[in-house]
C-alpha positions in Angstrom: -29.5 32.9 -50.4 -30.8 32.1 -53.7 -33.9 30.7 -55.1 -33.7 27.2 -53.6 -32.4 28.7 -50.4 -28.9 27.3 -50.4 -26.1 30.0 -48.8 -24.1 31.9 -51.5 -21.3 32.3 -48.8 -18.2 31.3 -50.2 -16.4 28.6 -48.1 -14.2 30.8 -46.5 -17.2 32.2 -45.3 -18.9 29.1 -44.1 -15.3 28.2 -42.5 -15.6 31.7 -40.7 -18.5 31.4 -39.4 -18.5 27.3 -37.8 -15.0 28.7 -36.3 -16.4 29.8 -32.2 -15.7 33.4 -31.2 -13.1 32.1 -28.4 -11.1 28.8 -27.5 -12.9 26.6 -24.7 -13.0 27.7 -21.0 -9.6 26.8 -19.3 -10.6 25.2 -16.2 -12.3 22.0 -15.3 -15.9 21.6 -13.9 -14.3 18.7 -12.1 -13.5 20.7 -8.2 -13.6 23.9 -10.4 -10.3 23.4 -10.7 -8.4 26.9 -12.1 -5.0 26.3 -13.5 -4.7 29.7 -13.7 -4.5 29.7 -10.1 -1.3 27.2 -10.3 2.1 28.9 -9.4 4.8 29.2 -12.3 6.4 25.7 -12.7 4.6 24.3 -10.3 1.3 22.5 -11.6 2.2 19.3 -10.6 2.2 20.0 -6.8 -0.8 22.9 -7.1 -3.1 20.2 -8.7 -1.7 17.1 -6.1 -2.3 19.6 -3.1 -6.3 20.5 -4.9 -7.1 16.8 -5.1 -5.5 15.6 -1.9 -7.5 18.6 -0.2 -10.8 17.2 -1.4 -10.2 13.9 -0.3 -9.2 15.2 3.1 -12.4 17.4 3.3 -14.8 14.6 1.7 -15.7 16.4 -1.8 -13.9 13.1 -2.5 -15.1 10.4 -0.6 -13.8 7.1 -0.6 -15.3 5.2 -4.2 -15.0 8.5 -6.2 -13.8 7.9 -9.4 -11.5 10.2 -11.2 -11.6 11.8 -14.4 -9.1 10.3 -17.3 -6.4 11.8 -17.5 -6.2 13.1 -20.8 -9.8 14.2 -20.7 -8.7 16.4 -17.2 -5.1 17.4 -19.0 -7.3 18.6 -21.9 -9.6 20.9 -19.5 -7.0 22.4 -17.8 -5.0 22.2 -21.0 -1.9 21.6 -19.4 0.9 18.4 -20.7 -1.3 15.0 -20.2 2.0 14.6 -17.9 1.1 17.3 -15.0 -2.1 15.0 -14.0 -0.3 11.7 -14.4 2.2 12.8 -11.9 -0.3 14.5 -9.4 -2.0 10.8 -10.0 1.4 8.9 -9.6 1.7 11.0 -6.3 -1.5 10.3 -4.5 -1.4 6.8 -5.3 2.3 6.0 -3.8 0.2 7.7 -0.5 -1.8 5.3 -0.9 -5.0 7.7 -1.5 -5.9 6.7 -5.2 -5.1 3.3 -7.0 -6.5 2.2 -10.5 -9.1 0.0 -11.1 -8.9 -1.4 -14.4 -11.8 -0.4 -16.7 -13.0 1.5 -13.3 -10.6 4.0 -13.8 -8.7 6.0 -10.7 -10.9 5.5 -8.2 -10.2 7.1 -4.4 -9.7 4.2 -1.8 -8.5 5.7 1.1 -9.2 9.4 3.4 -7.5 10.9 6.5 -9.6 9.9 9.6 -11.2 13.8 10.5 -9.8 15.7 12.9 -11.2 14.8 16.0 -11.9 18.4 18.4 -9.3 19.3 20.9 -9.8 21.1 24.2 -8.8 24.5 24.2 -4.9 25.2 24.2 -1.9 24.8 22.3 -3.2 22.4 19.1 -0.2 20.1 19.7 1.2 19.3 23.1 4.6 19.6 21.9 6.5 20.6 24.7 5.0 18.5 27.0 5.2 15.3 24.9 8.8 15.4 24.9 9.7 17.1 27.9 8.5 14.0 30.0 10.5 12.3 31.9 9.1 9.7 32.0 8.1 8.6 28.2 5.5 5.6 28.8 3.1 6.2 26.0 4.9 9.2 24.7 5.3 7.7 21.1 1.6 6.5 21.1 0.9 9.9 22.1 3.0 11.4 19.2 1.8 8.5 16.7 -1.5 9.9 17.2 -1.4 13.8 16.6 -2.1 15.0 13.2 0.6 16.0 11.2 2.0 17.1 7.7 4.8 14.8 7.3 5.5 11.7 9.1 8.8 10.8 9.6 8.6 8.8 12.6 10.7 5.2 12.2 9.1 2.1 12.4 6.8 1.6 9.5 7.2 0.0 6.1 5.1 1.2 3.0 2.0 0.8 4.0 0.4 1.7 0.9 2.4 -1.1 -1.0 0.6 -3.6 1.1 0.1 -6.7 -1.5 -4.0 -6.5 -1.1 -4.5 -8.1 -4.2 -2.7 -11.2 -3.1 -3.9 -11.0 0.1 -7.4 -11.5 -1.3 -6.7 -14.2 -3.4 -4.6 -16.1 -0.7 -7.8 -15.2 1.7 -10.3 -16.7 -1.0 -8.5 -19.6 -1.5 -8.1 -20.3 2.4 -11.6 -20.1 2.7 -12.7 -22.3 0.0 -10.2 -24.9 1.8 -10.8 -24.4 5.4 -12.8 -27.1 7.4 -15.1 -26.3 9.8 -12.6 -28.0 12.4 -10.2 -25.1 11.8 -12.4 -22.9 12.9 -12.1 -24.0 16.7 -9.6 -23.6 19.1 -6.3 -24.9 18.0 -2.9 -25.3 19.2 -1.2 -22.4 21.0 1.6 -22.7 19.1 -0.4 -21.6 16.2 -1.4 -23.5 12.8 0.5 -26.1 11.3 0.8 -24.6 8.4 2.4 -21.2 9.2 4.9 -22.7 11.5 5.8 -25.3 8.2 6.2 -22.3 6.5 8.1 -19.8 9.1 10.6 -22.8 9.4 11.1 -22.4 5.0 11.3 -18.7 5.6 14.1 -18.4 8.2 15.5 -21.4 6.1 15.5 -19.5 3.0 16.7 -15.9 4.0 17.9 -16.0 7.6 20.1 -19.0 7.1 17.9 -20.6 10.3 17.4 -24.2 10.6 14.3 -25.0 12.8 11.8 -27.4 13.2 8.1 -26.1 12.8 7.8 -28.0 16.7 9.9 -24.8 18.1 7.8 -22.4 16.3 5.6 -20.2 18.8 3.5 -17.9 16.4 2.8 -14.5 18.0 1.2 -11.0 18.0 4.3 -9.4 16.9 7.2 -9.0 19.2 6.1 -7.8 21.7 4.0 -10.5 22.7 7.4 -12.7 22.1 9.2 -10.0 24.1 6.0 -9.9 27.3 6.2 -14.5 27.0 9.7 -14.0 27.4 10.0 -11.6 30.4 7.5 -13.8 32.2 9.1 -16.6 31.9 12.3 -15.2 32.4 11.2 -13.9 35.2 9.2 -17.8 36.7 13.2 -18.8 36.3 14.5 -15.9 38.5 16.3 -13.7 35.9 14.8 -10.3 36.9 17.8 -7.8 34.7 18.0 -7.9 31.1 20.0 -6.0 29.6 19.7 -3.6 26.7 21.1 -2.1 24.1 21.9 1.9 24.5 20.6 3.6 22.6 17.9 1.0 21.6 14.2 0.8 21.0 12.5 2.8 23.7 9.4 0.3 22.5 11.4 -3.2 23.6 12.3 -1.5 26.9 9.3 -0.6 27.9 7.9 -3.9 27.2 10.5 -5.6 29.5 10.2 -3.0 32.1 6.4 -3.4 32.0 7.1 -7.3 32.2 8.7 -6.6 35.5 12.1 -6.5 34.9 15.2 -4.0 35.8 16.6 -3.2 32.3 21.1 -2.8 32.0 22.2 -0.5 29.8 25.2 -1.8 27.6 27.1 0.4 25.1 26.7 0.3 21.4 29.5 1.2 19.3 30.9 0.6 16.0 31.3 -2.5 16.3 27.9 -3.4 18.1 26.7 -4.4 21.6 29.9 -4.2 23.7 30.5 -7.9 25.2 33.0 -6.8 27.4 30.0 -4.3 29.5 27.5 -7.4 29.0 30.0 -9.6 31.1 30.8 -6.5 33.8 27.3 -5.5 33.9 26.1 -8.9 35.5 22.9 -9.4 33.5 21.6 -12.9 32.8 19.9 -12.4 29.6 20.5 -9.6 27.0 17.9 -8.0 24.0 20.1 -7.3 21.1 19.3 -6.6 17.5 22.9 -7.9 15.7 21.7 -7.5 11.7 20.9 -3.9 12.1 21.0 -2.2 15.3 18.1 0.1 16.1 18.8 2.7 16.1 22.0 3.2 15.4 21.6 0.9 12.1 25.4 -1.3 12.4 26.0 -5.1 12.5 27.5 -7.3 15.3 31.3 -7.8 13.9 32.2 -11.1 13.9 34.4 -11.3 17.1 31.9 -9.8 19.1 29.6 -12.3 17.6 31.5 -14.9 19.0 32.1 -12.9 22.5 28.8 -12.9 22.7 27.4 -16.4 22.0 30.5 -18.1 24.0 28.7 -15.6 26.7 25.4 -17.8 25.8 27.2 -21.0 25.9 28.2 -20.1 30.0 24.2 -19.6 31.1 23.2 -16.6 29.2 20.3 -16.1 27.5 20.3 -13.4 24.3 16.9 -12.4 22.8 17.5 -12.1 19.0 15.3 -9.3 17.6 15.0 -9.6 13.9 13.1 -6.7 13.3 13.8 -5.8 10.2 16.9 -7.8 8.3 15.1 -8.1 4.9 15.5 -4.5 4.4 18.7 -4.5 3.0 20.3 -1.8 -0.1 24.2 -1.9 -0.3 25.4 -5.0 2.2 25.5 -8.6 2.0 22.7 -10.1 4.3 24.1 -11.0 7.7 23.2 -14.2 9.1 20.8 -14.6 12.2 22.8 -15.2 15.6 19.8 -18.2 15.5 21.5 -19.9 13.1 24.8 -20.1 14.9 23.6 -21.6 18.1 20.1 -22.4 18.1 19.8 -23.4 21.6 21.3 -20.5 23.5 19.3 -17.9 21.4 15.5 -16.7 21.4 14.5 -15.7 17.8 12.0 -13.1 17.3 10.7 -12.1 14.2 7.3 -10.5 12.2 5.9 -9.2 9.6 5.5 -5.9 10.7 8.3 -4.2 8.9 7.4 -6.7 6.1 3.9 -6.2 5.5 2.2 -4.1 8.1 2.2 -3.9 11.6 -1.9 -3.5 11.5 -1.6 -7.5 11.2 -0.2 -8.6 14.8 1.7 -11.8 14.1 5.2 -12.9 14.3 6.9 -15.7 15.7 9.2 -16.9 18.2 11.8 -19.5 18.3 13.5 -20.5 21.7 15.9 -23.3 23.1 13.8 -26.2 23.9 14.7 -26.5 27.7 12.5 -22.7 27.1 9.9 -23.7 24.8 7.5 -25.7 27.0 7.3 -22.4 29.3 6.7 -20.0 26.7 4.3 -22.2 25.0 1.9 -22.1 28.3 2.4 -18.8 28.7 1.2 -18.2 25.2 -1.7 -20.3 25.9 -2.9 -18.8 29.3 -2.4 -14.8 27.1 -4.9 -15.6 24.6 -5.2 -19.1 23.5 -3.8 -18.6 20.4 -3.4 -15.8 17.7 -6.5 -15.3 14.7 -6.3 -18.8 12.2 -7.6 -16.4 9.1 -4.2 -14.3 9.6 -2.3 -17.4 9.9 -3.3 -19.3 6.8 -3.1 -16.5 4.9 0.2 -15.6 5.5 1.4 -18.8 4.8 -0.2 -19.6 1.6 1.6 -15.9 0.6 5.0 -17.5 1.6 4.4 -20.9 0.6 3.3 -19.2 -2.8 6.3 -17.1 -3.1 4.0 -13.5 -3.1 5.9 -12.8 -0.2 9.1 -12.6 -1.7 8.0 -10.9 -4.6 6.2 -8.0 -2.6 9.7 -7.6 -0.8 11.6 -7.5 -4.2 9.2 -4.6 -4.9 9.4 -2.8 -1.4 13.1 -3.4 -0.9 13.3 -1.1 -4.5 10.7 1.3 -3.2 12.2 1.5 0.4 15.8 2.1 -1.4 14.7 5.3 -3.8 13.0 6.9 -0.7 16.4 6.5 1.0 18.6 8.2 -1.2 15.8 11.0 -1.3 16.1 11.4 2.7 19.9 11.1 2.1 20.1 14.1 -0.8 17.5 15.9 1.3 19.8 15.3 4.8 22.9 16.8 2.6 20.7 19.9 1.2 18.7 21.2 4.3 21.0 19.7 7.3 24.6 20.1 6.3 27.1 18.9 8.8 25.0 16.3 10.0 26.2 12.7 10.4 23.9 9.8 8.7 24.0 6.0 10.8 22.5 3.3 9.2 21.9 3.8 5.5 22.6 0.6 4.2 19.6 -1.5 5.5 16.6 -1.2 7.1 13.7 1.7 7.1 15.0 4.4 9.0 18.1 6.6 9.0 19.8 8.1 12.5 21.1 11.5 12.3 23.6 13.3 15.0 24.6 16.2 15.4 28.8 16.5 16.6 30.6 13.1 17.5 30.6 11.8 21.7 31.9 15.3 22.5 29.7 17.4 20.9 32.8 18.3 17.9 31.0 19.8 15.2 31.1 18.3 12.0 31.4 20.4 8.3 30.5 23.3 9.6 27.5 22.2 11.3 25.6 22.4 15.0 27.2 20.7 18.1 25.2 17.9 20.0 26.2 20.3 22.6 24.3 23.0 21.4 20.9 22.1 21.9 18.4 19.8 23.0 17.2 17.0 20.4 14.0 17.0 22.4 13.9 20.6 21.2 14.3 19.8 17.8 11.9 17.2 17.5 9.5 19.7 19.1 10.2 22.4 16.4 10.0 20.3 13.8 6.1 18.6 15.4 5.5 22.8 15.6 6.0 22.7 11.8 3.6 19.2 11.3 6.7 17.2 10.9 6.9 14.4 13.8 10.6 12.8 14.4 11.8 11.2 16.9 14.5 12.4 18.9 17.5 10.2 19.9 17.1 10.7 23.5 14.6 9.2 23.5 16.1 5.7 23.0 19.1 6.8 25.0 19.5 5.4 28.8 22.7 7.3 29.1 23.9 10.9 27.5 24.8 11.2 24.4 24.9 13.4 21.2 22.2 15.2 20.4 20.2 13.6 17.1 17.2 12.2 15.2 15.6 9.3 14.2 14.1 9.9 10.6 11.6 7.0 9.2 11.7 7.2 5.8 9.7 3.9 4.3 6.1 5.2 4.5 5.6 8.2 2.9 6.0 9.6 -1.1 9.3 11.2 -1.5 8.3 14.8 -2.0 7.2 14.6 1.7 10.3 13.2 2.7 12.0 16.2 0.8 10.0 18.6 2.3 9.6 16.9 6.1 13.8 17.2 5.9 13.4 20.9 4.7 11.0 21.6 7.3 13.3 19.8 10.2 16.5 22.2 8.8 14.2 25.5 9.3 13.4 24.0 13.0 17.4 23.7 13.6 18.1 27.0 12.8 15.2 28.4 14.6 16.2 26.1 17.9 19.8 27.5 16.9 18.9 31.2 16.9 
């Protein structure tokens, strides 16, 4: 120091000593996250699994917002990259999404586990040992899992909510009080105007919004059809095999005796229709569930001059938009509207959460179904309605399925890569549409294929049960079988990111070689 008290240190000095003894902690305060804790190449996942965990367990709670993620990169000094992927992760699951100058806030938990009775944790063996399967896949949709690859469900955490709001707003501002009373069964005005543009637009259907009956999903359509089906003294339908276990049951539980026809190549086999001596037949032409292929075009024609003679074919749309690496495939509707019930939703659309569809049917039909309609529940929810029409009438709904159709399609070709990686041998049905893939195992006679398991070598019932063992839930192909066939699986792939898909697949090929063993 000298006489005025200014340092004599020379400015090295002075550099030395501002200069801390040690960089800053590595770590974040933020969970007490350690990166030091993260496995060799494998941030990423380490910090996705840390921050999924505390949403799960409620550190973060729905609201929470996250921390920037260059300020979190720079605590854990990793690559600004490692938490923008863990981010991009959580929010295709639909746990995170960003809020503009809010930031990344959480918006969505797992429901906690509720407390089971003592004994096995998942009733695996029992759920698909039953014989009798009423309920067994709202049993399995309900057990927790790890990966869901259960078919039947779009990306649900795509769901357009921004537009929905808006759409809602605007009904509301428009709505009279009027609308708020009881209205025609048939549904609003409005929505049937613009289910009629739909179809018009992308099923190549012609309608008039007077034979629109708007619905809780199909299987309201399905239960007003099988009663009044049933009033005109057609008590067999038949089905498709294999086919949605769901539609059966609905028919069956609508009191009729269900005929299994053949599904082939080709599609529903005519020829079985006519020798099988059903009046009215369930068929999904555009994309078969499950076995994913199209009605050819001279069984197409089979089939509708087999309308033309008295029959009555129930059209199930379920899920045509869907579409990757085929031209669309018109709607049997639109080739002879008044020998064919149309059934349609928004299920596989938007989400199945929202219960409404529609139903078009011959008009020597329509008077029937619309009092049955009316006596069920006098009418399905006008909010719903008018908001889904305003979001077709606007065009939103187009452009969310120009967004999902590209989503849906990279999660495919995951499932596909993974299927060739971790079950080789296996045959794929179905890839190019829809939201779900069907795997088999060996051909009609249980041949193996590329090295791979026989049908004949085990149960898919057992494999699906493995697999649940593992968290994974599947469904197996029996289960939407009538008659025996090969042994196989029915892999959803729309709804979850595709690192789960990757891993679910992994986890289902350790289950085959264990069932194998």
């Amino acid at each position: 120091m000298d006489a005025m008290g200014r340092s004599t240190k020379s400015s090295s000095e002075r550099s030395k000593s501002r200069r801390p003894e040690a960089g800053p902690p590595v770590g974040s305060d933020f969970l007490q996250l350690d990166i030091g804790r993260a496995p060799a190449g494998g941030r990423t996942a380490w910090l996705t699994d840390r921050l999924r965990s505390a949403i799960a367990d409620g550190r973060l709670p729905v609201g929470t917002r996250l921390p920037a993620s260059r300020v979190l990169a720079e605590e854990l000094r990793v690559t600004r990259g490692v938490v923008t992927e863990a981010y991009r992760r959580l929010a295709e699951s639909g746990q995170i999404a960003g809020r503009g100058r809010l930031g990344t806030v959480v918006v969505a938990a797992p429901a906690p586990p509720r407390a089971h009775p003592a004994g096995p944790a998942l009733p695996g063996p029992a759920l698909f040992a039953a014989a009798d399967r009423e309920g067994a896949v709202d049993a399995l949709r309900a057990l927790p899992c790890r990966t869901d690859l259960s078919p039947g469900v779009p990306d649900l955490a795509a769901f357009p909510r921004t537009a929905w709001l808006r759409a809602e707003r605007a009904v509301l501002a428009s709505v009279s009080p009027g609308d708020f009373g009881y209205g025609d069964p048939r549904g609003a005005p409005a929505l049937r105007r613009a289910v009629v543009d739909w179809l018009a637009r992308n099923r190549g259907i012609r309608a008039d919004p007077a034979e629109v009956v708007v619905v809780s999903g199909v299987a309201q359509a399905l239960g007003l059809l099988a009663r009044t089906l049933r009033e005109d003294g057609i008590s067999r339908v038949a089905v498709e095999d294999p086919g949605s276990l769901g539609t059966r049951q609905q028919l069956e539980y609508g009191g009729h005796t269900v005929v299994p026809v053949p599904v082939d190549q080709r599609g529903l086999d005519v020829g079985a229709l006519r020798a099988g001596g059903a009046r009215a037949v369930l068929t999904t032409p555009a994309h078969q569930f499950p076995t994913g292929v199209v009605l050819d075009g001279e069984r197409r024609r089979d089939l509708l001059e087999w309308a033309a003679g008295g029959g009555v074919v129930i059209e199930d749309d379920y899920d045509a938009e869907h579409r990757y690496d085929r031209p669309p495939v018109p709607a049997l509707r639109s080739l002879m509207p008044e020998g064919v019930c149309y059934a349609g939703s928004v299920s596989k659309l938007l989400a199945p959460a929202l219960r409404i569809g529609w139903l078009l049917v011959p008009p020597n039909r329509l008077d029937a179904v619309v009092t049955a309609k009316r006596y069920a529940d006098l009418g399905t929810g006008i909010l719903t309605q008018l908001v889904l029409a305003r979001l077709m009438d606007s065009g939103e709904l187009e452009r969310h399925l120009r967004h999902v159709r590209s989503r849906h399609r990279r999660r495919r070709d995951v499932m596909l890569r993974a299927i060739r990686a971790h079950l080789p041998g296996a045959r794929v049905h179905g890839a190019a549409a829809g939201l779900h893939l069907m795997v088999t195992f060996g051909d009609a006679h249980g041949t193996a294929r590329g090295g791979g398991p026989r049908g004949s070598d085990f149960r898919d019932t057992d494999l699906a049960e493995a697999a649940l063992a593992r968290g994974v839930k599947v469904h197996p192909l029996s289960w939407h079988r009538m008659t025996p066939g090969p042994a196989g699986l029915v892999l959803g792939y729309a709804a979850g990111p595709a690192h789960d898909i990757d891993e679910g697949v992994a986890l289902i090929g350790a289950a085959l070689r264990d069932t194998l063993a």
